[in-house]
N, C-alpha and C positions, 0 to 999 in steps of 0.2 A: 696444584697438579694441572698442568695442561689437556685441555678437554680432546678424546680420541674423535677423529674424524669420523661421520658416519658412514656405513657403506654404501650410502644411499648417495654421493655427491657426485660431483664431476668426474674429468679427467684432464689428464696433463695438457700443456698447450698444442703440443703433436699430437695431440689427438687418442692418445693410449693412456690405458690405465697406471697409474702413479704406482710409484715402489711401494709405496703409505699401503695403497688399496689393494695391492696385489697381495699383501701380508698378511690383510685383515681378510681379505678373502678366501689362504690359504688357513689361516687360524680365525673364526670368527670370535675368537675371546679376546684375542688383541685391543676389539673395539667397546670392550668391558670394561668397567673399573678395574684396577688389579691386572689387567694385561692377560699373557699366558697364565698366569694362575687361578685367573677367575674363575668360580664356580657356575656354571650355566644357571643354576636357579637365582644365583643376586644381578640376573640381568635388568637391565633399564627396563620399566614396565614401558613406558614411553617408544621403546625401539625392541621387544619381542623375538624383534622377526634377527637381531644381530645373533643371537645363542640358535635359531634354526634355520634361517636363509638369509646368509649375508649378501647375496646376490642382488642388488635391483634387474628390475627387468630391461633398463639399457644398456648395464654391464653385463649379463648374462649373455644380451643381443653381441654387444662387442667381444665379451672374451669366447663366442662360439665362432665368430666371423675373421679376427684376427689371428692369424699365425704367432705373429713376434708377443703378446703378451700372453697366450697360450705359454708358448717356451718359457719369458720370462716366470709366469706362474707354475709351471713344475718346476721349475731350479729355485722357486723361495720356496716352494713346497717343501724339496728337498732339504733345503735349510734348514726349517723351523723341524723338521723331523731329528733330524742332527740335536737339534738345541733337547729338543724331548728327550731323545734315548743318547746322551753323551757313551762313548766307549769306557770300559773300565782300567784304570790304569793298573799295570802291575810292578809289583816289587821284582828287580832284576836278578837272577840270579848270587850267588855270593860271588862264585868266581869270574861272573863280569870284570868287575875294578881290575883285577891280576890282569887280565886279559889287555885291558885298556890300556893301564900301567906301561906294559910289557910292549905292545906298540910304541907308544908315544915317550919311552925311557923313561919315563916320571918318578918321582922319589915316593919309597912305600909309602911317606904318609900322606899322599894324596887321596887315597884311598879308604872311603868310610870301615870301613870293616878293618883293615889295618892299624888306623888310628885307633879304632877300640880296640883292640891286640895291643897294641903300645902303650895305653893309660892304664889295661888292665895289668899290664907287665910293671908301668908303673908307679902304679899303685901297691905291689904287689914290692917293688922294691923299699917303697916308702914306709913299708908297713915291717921289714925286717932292723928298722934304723930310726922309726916314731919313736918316743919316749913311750913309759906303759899309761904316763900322767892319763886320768880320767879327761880332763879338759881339752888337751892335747885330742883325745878320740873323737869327743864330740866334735873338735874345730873340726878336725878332718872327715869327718860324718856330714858334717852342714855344708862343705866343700865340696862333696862329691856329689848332694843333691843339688847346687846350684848349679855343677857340671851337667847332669844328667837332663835336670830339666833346660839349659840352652839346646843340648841337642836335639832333646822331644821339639819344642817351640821350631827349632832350625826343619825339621822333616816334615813337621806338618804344614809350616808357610810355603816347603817346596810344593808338599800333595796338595793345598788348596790352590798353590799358581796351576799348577797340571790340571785340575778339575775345570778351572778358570779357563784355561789356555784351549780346552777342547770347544766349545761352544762357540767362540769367537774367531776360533779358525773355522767353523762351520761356515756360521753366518757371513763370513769375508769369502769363503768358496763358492758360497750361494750365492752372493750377490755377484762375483765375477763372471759365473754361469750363466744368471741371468741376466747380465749386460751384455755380453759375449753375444746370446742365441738374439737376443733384442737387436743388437746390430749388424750381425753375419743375415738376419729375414729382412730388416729394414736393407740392406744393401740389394736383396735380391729384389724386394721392389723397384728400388732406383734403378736397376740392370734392367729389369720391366718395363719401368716406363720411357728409360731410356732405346726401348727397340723402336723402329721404322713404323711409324703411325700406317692403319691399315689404308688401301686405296679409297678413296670415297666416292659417291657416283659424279659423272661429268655432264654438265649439257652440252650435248651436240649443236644445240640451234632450236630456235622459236620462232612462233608464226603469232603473227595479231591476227584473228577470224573477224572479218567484215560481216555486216549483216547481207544478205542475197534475198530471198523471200520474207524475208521479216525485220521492219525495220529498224526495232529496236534491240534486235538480237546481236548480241555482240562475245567475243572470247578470247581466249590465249591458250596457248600450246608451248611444251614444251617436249624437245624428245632427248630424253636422259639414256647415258649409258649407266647400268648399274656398277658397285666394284666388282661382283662376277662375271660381267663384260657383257651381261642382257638388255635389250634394248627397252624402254618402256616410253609412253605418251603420257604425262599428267595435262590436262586438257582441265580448264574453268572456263565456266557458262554465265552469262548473266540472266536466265530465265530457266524454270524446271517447267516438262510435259506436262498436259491435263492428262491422269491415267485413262479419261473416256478418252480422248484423241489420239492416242498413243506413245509413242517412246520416241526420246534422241538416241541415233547412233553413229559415232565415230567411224571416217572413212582418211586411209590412205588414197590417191588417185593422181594420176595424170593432169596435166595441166587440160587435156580434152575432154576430161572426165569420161575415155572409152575402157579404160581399165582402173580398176579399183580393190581395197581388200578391206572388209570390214575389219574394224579391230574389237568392237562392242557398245557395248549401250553405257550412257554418260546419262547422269546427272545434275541436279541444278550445284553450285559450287565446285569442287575439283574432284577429279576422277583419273584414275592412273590406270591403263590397262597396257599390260601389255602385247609387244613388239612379236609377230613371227619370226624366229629367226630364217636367215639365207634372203630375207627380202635386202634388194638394193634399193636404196630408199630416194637416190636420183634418179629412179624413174618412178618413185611415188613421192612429185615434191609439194604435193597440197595435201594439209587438213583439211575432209568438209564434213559438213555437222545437217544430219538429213533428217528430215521429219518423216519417222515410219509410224505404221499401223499394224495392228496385230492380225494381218490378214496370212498368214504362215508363207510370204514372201520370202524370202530371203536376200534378194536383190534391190538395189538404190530404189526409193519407191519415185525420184526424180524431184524434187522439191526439199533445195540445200538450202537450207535457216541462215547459214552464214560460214566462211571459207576463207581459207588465207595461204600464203608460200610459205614452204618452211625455209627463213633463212639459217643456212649454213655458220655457225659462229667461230668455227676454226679456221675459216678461207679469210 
């Protein structure tokens, strides 16, 4: 017997749950000895958890996050419900065959019910022209039960093909279902990924900061446009403040340094603050990096650490 995978394994090489596991996962006794007939108590002691969570916790993770083996798993669901509760066939009317006949011209004895009408008729003639001989009756007695039972054997091969016939159409509609919904969601991914990648941020331009008051004070500047069309400064430092001496803070200004607009306080590493918008920023084309004190100033305390032009990277 070939060993049932557990539910516990992988997944297909695309990344989605296998037919195998979507089955076992819509029937956890699939992955039992005995298949759909197994009884939940002759489960694997070894595997427990297949007769009450056939789920692992990274299948659970995937079939809650994916759409296409979600679908695929209700249409095997469906399936294997089909295979459970098969429809009941019924015996057709008698005067079906007439019916049939009478369409398609057919000769009466096409017709099961006719053909018994016509053996019984005769029989019935055969039996006005039999000799009375005893042996004679029995032939024709042993004759009529080999007839009788071809026909028994003939209607019950047809009702077990029909019994047969239902499960199998099931299972073949469930699987079309569930390949159908697997590639009608996998397609609408591909339409997804296939749309116009979103805008990303741009650099406008970057400044190298010189050191001015400090000589070992050095930096870079960068002023980004974001994709919601907002301006910001990420700005890196090669030294962070002593909190007793106070804070760096970021300045737009003038090449005369007579006008200026804080943008805020910077850190040792990189620091992104942002952009006022409606500022024109050719007439604020220096970064300078000022050494304040917490004296509740607000104004340049006049002692810039280090400074630089922003070049323009689109000219």
């Amino acid at each position: 017997m070939t060993e049932q995978p557990s539910p516990r394994d992988g997944f297909a090489a695309n990344g989605h749950l296998t037919d195998e596991h979507l089955a076992i996962l819509a029937d956890p006794r699939l992955s039992a000895p005995g298949g759909a007939d197994a009884d939940p108590a002759d489960a694997d002691p070894a595997h427990p958890e297949i007769a009450t969570d056939p789920l692992g916790t990274a299948q659970r993770e995937h079939l809650a996050l994916c759409a296409p083996c979600r679908a695929a798993f209700e249409a095997t669901e469906r399936a294997l419900q089909a295979l459970r509760d098969p429809a009941e066939i019924l015996e057709p009317p008698a005067e079906l065959w007439d019916r049939i006949a009478a369409e398609i011209a057919a000769s009466p004895d096409q017709a099961p019910d006719q053909t018994r009408d016509q053996t019984s008729e005769r029989r019935r003639g055969e039996a006005t022209v039999t000799s009375l001989n005893p042996q004679d009756r029995r032939r024709d007695r042993r004759r009529d039960r080999r007839s009788d039972s071809r026909r028994g054997s003939t209607h019950g091969q047809q009702r077990s093909r029909s019994r047969l016939w239902i499960p199998l159409a099931a299972a073949a509609a469930g699987a079309v279902l569930g390949g159908a919904a697997v590639a009608a969601l996998l397609g609408q991914e591909d339409a997804t990924q296939a749309e116009p990648p979103v805008a990303e941020p741009t650099v406008l331009g970057d400044a190298t900061l010189e050191p001015v008051a400090a000589e070992d004070f050095t930096g870079r500047a960068e002023m980004i446009e974001t994709e919601a069309g907002d301006l910001e400064l990420t700005i890196e430092i090669s030294a962070a403040p002593d909190p007793e001496a106070g804070y760096f803070e970021v300045w737009l200004r003038d090449e005369d340094g007579t006008q200026l607009i804080s943008l805020g306080a910077a850190t040792a590493g990189s620091t992104t603050l942002t952009v006022p918008a409606g500022i024109d920023l050719s007439q604020y084309p220096v970064v300078d990096v000022s050494h304040e004190h917490f004296d509740g100033d607000p104004s340049h305390s006049g002692t810039t650490l280090a400074a630089g032009p922003m070049q323009d990277l689109e000219s």
